[in-house]
C-alpha positions as CSV (number, residue, x, y, z in Angstrom):
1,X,95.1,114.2,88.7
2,X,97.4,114.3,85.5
3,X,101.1,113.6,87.1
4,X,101.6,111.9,90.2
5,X,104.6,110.8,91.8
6,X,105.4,108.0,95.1
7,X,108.7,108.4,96.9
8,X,109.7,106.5,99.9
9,X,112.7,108.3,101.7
10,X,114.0,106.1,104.5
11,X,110.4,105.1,105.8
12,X,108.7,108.4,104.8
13,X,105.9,108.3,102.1
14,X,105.0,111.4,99.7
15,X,102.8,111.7,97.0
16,X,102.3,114.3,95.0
17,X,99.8,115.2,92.3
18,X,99.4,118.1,89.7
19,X,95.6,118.6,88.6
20,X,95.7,119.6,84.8
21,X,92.1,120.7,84.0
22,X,90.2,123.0,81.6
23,X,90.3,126.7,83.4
24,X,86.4,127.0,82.4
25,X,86.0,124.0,85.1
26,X,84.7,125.9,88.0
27,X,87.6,126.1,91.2
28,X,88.2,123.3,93.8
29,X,87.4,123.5,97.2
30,X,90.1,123.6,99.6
31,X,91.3,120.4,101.5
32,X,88.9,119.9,104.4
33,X,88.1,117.0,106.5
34,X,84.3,115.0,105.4
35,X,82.8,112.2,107.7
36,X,82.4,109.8,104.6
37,X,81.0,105.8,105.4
38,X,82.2,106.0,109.1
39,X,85.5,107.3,108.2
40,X,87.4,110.6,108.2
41,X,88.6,111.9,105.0
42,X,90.6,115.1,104.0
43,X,90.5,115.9,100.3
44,X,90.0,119.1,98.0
45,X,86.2,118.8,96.2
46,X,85.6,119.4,92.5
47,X,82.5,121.5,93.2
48,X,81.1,120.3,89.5
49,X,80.5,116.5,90.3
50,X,81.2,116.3,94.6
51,X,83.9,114.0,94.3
52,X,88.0,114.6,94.5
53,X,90.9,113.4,92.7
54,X,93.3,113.1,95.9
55,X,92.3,111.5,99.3
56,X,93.7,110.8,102.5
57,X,91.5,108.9,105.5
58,X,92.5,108.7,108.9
59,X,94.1,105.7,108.5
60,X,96.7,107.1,106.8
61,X,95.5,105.5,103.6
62,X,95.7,107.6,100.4
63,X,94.0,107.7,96.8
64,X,94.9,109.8,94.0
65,X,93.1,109.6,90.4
66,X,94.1,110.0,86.6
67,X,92.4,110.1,84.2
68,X,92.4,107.5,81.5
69,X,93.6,103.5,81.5
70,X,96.2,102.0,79.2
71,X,95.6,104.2,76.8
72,X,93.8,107.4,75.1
73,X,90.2,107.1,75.0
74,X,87.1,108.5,72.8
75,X,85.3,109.8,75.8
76,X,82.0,109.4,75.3
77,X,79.0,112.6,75.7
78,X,78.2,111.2,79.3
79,X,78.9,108.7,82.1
80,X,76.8,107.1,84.9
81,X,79.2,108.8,87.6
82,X,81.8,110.7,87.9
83,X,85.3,109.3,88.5
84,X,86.0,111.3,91.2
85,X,83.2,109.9,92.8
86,X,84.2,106.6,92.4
87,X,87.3,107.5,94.0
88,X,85.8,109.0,96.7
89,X,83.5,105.6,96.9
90,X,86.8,103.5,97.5
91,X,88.8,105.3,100.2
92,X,85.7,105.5,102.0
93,X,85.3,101.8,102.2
94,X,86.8,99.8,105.4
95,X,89.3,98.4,102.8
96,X,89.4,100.5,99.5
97,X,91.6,97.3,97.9
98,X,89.2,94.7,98.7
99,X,86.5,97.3,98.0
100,X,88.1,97.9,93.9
101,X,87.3,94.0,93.4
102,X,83.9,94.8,94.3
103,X,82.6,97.8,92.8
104,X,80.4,98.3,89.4
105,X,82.5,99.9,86.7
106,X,80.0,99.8,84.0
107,X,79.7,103.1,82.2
108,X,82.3,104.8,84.0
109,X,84.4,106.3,81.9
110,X,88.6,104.7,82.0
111,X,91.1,105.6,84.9
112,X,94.2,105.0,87.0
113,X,94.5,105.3,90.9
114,X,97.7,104.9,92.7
115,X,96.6,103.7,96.1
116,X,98.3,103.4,99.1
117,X,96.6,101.3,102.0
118,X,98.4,99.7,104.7
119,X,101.7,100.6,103.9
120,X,101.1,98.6,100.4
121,X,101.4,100.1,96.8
122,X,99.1,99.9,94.2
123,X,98.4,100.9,90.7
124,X,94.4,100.2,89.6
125,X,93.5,100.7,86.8
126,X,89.8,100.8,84.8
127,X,90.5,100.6,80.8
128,X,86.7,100.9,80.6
129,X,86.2,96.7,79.4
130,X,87.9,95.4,82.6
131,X,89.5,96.0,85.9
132,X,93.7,96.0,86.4
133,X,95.1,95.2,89.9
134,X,99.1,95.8,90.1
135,X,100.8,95.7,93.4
136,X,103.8,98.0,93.3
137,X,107.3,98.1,95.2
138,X,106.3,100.4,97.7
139,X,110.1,101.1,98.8
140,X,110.7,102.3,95.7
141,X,110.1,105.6,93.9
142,X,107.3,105.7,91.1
143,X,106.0,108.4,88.6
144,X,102.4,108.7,86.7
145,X,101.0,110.9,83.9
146,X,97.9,110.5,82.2
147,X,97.1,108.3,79.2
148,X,94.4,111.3,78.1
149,X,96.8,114.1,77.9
150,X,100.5,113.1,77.3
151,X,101.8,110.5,74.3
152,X,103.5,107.5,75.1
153,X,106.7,109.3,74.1
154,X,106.3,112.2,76.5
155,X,105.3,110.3,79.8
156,X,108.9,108.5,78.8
157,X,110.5,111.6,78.7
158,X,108.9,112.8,81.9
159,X,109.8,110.1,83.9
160,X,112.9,110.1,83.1
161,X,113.2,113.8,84.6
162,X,111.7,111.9,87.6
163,X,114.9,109.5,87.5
164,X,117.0,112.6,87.4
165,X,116.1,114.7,89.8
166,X,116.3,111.5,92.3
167,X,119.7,110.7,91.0
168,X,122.4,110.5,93.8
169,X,119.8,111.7,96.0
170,X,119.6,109.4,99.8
171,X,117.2,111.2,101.0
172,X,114.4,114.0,99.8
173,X,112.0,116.2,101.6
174,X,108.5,117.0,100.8
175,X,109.4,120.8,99.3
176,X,111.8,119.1,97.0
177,X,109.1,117.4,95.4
178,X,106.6,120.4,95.5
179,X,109.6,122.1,93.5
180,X,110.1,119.1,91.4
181,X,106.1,119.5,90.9
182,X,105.8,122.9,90.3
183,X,109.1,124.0,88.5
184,X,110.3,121.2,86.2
185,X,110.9,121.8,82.6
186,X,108.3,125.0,83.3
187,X,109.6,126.6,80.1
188,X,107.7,123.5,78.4
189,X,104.0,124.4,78.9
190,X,102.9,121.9,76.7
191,X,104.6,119.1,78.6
192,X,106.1,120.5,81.6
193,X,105.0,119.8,84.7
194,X,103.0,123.0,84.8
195,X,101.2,123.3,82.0
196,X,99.3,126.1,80.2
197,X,97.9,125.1,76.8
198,X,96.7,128.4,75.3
199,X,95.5,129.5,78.8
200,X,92.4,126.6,77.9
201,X,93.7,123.8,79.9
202,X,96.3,124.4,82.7
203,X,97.9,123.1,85.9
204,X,95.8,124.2,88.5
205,X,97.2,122.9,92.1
206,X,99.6,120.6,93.7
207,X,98.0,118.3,96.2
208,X,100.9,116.2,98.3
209,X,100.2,113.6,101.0
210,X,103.5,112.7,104.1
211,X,102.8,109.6,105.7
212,X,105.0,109.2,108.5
213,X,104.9,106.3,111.1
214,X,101.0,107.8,112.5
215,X,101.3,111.1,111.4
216,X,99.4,112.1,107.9
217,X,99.9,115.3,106.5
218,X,98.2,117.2,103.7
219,X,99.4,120.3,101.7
220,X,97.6,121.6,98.7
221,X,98.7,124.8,96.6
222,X,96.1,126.3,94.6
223,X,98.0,127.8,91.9
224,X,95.9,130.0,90.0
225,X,95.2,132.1,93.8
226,X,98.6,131.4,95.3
227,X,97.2,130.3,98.1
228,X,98.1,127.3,100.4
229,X,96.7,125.1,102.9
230,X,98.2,122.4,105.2
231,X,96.4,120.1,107.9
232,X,97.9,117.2,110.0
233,X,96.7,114.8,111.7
234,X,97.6,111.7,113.9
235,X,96.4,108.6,112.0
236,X,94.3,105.3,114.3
């Protein structure tokens, strides 16, 4: 939920996400498919609050949550519902897009989602006053990291690894971003994309979505068990 990246290689979409969270935060659940609002939905659970930070329906439509809006934020010592929640809320909808414009905000504490819906891009993002709508260049390649734990300065610096690593690059497979995720700049645990600051907050998994034509694909490494888990499916 803290760095997430958008590449489209010659028709093929992959997103990526690493979750940075506190290590006293009790584990995720493995990726499993949930019969959510009429709709099919594969995510991995956050066991604390129910909701996830990465989801694909059977559409072929996919959410993925950061946390914080334009910029850092006081959190405040509680929040009507959790964010992941809310995420969970809009995939689940017949339209999560039309379903953002909709949806009470109030007391729910500032985010960005990347979605992808229809072979559209968005970026949406909550600054915890009012809602931002950004339609994105899906055929090109984007990178996120969160307001709430990197400076201005650093998510510069790590997208411009993002612009190297692409560079002279036609096309790219779905383990060369896994690698991108889960060994660039790893000497850097402070700002690396695998983190570890004083074994209190760390990177704990990698969650990547492939949408191809009607195939949808989820892998998910859990990084703290080494273990891995993969499920495909053929998208309505």
């Amino acid at each position: 939920m803290c760095t997430v990246s958008y590449i489209n290689t010659n028709g093929v979409v992959i997103i990526t996400s690493n979750r940075d969270e506190k290590v006293i935060r009790p584990e995720a659940i493995s990726p499993r498919n949930y019969f959510h609002k009429g709709k099919n939905i594969t995510y991995p659970k956050d066991p604390k609050a129910g909701g996830t930070w990465f989801a694909i329906d059977e559409y072929g439509n996919v959410v993925v949550l950061l946390n914080g809006g334009i910029e850092k934020h006081k959190p405040k010592f509680s929040y009507r519902k959790s964010r992941g929640l809310i995420a969970l809320d809009i995939i689940a909808d017949a339209s999560p897009k039309d379903f953002w414009q909709q949806i009470n905000l109030e007391d729910i504490e500032p985010f960005t989602l990347v979605l992808f819906q229809d072979s559209m891009l968005y970026e949406l993002i909550w600054d915890g006053l009012e809602k931002r709508t950004r339609p994105l260049d899906e055929s090109q390649n984007h990178i996120w990291s969160s307001v709430t734990l990197y400076s201005a300065e650093v998510r510069k610096e790590r997208a411009s690894w993002f612009v190297d690593f692409l560079q002279d690059k036609k096309e790219i497979s779905a383990s060369e971003m896994l690698s991108f995720h889960q060994n660039t700049k790893r000497e850097d645990s402070e700002n690396g994309l695998v983190i570890n600051r004083e074994n209190n907050l760390k990177t704990l998994n990698v969650t990547q979505a492939i949408i191809q034509q009607n195939k949808g694909t989820m892998q998910y490494y859990d990084l703290l068990n080494a273990q891995y888990f993969s499920t495909s499916f053929i998208s309505i």
